[in-house]
C-alpha atoms as one frame of an Amber mdcrd trajectory, in Angstrom:
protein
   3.325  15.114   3.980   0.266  14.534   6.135   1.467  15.079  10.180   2.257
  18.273  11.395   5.675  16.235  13.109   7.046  15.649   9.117   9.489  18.334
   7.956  10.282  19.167   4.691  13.642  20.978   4.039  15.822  22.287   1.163
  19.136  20.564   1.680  21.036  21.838  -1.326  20.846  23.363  -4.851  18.645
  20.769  -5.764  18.336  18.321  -3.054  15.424  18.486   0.094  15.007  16.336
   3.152  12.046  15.087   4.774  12.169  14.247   8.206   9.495  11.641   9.981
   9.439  11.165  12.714   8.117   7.900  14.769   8.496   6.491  10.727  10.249
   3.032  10.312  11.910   2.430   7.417   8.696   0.289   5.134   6.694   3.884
   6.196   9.633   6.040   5.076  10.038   3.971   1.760   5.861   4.106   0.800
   5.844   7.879   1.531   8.997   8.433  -0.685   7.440   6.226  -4.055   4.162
   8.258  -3.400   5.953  11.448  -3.579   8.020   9.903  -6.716   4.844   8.718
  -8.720   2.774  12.244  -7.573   5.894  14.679  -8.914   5.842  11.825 -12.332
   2.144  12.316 -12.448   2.749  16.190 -12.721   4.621  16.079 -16.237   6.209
  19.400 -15.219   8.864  19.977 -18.341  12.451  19.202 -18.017  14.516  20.436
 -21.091  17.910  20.040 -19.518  16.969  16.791 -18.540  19.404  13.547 -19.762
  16.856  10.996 -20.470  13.162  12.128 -20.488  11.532  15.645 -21.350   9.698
  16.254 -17.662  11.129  16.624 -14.510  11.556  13.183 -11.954  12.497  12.382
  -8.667  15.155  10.159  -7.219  15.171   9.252  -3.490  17.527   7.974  -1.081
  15.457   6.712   1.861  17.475   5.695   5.334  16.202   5.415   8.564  16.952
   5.071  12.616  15.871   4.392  15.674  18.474   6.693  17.245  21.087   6.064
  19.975  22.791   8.254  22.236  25.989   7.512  20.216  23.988   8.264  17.068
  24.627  10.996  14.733  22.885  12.839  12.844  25.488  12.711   9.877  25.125
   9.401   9.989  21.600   9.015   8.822  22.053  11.920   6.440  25.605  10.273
   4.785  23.353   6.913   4.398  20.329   8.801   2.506  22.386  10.454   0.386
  24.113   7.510  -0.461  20.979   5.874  -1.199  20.013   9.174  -3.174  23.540
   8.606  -5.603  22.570   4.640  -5.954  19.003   6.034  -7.487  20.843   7.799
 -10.075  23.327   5.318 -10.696  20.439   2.891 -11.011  18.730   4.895 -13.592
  17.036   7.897 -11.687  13.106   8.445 -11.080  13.492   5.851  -9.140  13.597
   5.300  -4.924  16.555   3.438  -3.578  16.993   2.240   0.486  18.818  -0.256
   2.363  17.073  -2.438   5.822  19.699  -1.634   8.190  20.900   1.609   7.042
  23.474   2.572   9.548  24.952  -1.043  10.530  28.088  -0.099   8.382  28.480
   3.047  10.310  28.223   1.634  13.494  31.039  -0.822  12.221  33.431   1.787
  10.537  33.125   3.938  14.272  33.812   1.239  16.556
C-alpha cells in the first residue's frame, strides 16, 4: 500500500482487509492482483496447503461510493463473497463484481 489514507487490517484467523479510500473499483482490482502476484513471487512454503507447496492469495475485491443509507456490512458481506467465489474458482486468484452492492440495495428496499 502506497498512501498513508490505505489501511490494512487483520479481519480474521486468516483473512485481512484493506481499505482505500477515494479507490474505484478498476484501482481496487489492480492493487489487489499486484498484491496477489508480489505474495506468489515470494514462494513462502505452504505444507498444509491443498494444491501447491507455497503459500497464495485469494481476493475478494468490492467497492462503493457510499450513501447515507449505506452500510458498512454491506461492502464487507460483498468482498467476502467475492473472497469465497476466488476459492471456489480455484484460489490464488482475485475475484470482483462492477456493481457490487446493487443486489443489496435490492434485497433492503
Amino acid at each position: 500500500l502506497k498512501r498513508s489514507t490505505d489501511l490494512l487490517f487483520r479481519y480474521g484467523g486468516e483473512e485481512f482487509a484493506i481499505l482505500l479510500p477515494g479507490t474505484g473499483l478498476e484501482g481496487a482490482v489492480a492493487t489487489a492482483e499486484l498484491l496477489r502476484k508480489a505474495i506468489s513471487k515470494m514462494e513462502v512454503a505452504c505444507p498444509s496447503a491443498q494444491t501447491i507447496n507455497k503459500a497464495t492469495v485469494s481476493i475478494g475485491v468490492a467497492s462503493m461510493i457510499p450513501k447515507v443509507s449505506d452500510r458498512v456490512s454491506d461492502l464487507l458481506e460483498k468482498s467476502d463473497q467475492m473472497l469465497y467465489q476466488a476459492k471456489i474458482n480455484g484460489r490464488n486468484r482475485v475475484e470482483f463484481e462492477f456493481s457490487p452492492l446493487d443486489n443489496v440495495r435490492k434485497a433492503r428496499a
